[in-house]
BAROKOL-667267 format. One record per residue: residue in three letters; x, y, z of N, C-alpha, C, O in turn; chain. Coordinates in steps of 0.1 Angstrom, whole numbers, plus 5000, padded with zeros to 4 digits. Example, Ala and Ser with C-alpha at 12.3 -4.5 7.8 and 13.67 -1.06 7.14 Angstrom:
# BAROKOL-667267
REC   code   n_east   n_north   n_up   ca_east   ca_north   ca_up   c_east   c_north   c_up   o_east   o_north   o_up   unit
REC    ALA     5132      4943   5078      5123       4955    5078     5132      4967   5078     5142      4967   5085      A
REC    SER     5128      4978   5071      5137       4989    5071     5129      5000   5079     5134      5011   5080      A
END
This chain:
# BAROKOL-667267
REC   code   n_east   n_north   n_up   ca_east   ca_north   ca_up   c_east   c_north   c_up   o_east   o_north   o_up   unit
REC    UNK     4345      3994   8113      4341       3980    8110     4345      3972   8123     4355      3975   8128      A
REC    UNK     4338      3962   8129      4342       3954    8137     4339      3939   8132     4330      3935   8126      A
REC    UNK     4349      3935   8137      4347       3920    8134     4348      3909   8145     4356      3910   8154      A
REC    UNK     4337      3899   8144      4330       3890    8153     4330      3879   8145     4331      3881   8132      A
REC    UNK     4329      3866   8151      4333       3848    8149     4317      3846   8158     4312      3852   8168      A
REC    UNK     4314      3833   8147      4304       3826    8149     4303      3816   8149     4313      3811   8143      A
REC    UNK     4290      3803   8155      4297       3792    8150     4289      3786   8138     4294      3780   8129      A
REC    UNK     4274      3791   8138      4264       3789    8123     4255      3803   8120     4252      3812   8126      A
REC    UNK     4254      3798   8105      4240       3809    8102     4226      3803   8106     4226      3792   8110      A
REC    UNK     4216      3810   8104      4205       3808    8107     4196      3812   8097     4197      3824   8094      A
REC    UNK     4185      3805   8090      4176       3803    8081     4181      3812   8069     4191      3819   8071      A
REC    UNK     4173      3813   8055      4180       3811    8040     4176      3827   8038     4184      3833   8030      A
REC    UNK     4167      3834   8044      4165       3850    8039     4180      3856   8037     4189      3853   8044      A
REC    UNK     4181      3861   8031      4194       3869    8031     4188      3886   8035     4177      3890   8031      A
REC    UNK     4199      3893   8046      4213       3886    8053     4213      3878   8054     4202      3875   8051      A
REC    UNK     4219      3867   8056      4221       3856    8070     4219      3859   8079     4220      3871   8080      A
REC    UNK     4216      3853   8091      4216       3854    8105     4227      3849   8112     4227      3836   8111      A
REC    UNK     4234      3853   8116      4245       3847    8122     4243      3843   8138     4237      3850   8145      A
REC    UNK     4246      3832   8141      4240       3824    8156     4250      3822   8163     4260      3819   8156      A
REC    UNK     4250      3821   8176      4263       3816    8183     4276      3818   8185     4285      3810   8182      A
REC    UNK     4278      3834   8191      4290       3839    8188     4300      3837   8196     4298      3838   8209      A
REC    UNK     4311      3834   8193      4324       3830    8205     4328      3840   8205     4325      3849   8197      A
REC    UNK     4337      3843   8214      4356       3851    8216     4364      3846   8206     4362      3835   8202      A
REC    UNK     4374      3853   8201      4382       3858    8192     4390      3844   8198     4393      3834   8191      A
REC    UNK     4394      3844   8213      4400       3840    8222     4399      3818   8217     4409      3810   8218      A
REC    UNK     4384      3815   8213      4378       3802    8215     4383      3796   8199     4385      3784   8196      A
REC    UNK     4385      3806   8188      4393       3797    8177     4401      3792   8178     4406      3787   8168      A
REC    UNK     4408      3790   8191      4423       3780    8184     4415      3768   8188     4421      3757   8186      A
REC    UNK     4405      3767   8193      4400       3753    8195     4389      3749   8185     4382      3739   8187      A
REC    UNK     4387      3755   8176      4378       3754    8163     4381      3748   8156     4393      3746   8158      A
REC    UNK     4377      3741   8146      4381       3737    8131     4372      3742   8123     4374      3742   8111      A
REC    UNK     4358      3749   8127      4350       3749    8114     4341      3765   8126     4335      3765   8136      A
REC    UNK     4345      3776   8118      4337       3790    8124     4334      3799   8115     4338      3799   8104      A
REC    UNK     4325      3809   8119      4328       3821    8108     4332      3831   8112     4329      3836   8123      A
REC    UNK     4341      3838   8102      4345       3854    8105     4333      3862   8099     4326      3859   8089      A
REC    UNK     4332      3873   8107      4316       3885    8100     4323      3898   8104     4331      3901   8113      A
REC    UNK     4320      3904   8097      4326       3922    8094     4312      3929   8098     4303      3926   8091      A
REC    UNK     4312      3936   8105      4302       3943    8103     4305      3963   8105     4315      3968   8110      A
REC    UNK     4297      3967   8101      4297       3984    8099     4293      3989   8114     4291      3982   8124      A
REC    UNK     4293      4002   8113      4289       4012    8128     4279      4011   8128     4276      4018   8138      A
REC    UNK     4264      4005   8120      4254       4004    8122     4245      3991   8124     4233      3990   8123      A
REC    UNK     4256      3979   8126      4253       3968    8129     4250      3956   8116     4248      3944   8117      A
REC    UNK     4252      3965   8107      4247       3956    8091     4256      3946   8093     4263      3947   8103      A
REC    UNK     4256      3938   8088      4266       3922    8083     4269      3929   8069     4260      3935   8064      A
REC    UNK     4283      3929   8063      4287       3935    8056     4295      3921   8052     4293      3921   8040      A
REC    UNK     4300      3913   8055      4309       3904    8049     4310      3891   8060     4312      3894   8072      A
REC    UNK     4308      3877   8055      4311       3867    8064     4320      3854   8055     4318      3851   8044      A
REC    UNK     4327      3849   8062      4335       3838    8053     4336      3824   8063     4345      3822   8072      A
REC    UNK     4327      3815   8059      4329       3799    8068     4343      3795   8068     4345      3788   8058      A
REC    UNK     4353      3797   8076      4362       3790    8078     4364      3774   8082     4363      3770   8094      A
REC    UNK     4367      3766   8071      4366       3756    8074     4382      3747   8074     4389      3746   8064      A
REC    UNK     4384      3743   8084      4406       3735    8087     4412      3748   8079     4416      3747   8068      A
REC    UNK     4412      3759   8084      4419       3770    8077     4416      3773   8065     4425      3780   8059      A
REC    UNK     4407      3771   8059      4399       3775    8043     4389      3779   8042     4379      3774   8047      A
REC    UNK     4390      3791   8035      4374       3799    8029     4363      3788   8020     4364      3785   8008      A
REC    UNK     4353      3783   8029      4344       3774    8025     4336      3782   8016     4332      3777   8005      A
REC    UNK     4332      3798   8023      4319       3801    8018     4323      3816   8024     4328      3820   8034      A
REC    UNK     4317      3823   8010      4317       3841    8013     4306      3844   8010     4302      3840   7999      A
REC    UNK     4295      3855   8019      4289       3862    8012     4293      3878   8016     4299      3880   8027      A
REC    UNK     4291      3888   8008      4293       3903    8009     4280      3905   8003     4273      3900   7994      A
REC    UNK     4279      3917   8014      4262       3925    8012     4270      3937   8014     4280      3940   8020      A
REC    UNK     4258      3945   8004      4257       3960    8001     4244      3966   8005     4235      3960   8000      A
REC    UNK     4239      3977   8013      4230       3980    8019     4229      3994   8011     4239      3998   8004      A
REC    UNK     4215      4002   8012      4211       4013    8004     4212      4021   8013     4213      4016   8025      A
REC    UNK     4212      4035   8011      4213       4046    8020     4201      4043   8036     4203      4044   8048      A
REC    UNK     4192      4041   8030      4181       4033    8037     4183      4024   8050     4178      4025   8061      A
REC    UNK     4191      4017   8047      4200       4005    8050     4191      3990   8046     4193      3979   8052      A
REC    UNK     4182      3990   8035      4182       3980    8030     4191      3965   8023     4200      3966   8015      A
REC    UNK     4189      3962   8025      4201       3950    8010     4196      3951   8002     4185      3947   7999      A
REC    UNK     4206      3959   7992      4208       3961    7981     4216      3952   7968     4215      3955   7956      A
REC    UNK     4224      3942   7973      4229       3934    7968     4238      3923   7978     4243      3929   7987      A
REC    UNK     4240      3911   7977      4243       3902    7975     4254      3894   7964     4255      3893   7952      A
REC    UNK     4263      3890   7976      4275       3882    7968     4279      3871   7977     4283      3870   7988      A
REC    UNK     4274      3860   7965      4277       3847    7970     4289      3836   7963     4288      3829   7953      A
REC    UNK     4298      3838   7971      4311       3828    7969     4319      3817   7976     4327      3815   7986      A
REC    UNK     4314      3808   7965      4325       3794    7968     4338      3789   7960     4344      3795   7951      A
REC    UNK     4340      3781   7964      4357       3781    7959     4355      3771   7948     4349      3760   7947      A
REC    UNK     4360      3778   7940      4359       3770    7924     4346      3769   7918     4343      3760   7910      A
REC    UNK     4338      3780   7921      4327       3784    7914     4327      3800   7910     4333      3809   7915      A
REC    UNK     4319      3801   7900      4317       3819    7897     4306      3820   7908     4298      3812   7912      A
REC    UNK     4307      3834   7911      4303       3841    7923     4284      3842   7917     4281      3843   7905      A
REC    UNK     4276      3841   7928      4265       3843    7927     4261      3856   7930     4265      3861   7941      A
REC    UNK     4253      3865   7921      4251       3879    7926     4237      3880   7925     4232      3872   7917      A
REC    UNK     4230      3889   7934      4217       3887    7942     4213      3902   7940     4213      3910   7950      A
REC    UNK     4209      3907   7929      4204       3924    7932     4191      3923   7937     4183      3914   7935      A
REC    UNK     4188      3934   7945      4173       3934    7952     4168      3949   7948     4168      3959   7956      A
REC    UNK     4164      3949   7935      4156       3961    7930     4147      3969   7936     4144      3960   7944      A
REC    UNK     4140      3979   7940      4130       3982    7943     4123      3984   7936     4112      3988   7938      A
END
């Protein structure tokens, strides 16, 4: 897994697209970034909007052997989680 900081996403398709990536190095001068997890095959597996030190916004994707998205999980703070299956 490697993990990369951004500073927005990019249009509503899910994945997300993640845009504008900094150095690990440029968060102490941040207030508002994202952390993204991704796998050995480049998938976006997990992103969380860090906003003044707080989880604004999570989604986690599940990809099919294929490497399609297979599901979706969308979480905000003080809401039930939104889940997104993508059937074939």
């Amino acid at each position: 897994m490697t993990r990369r900081y951004f500073l927005a996403t990019n249009g509503v398709k899910l994945p997300l697209k993640l845009v504008s990536e900094i150095a690990p190095e440029a968060l102490a001068n941040r207030n508002t970034f994202i952390r993204a997890d991704y796998d050995e095959a480049e998938r976006l597996l997990r992103f969380e909007k860090i906003v003044y030190g707080d989880i604004e916004l999570t989604h986690i994707y599940d990809y099919d052997a294929n490497g399609a998205l297979r599901r979706a999980e969308i979480v905000m703070p003080d809401e039930d989680p939104t889940i997104v299956d993508f059937l074939a």
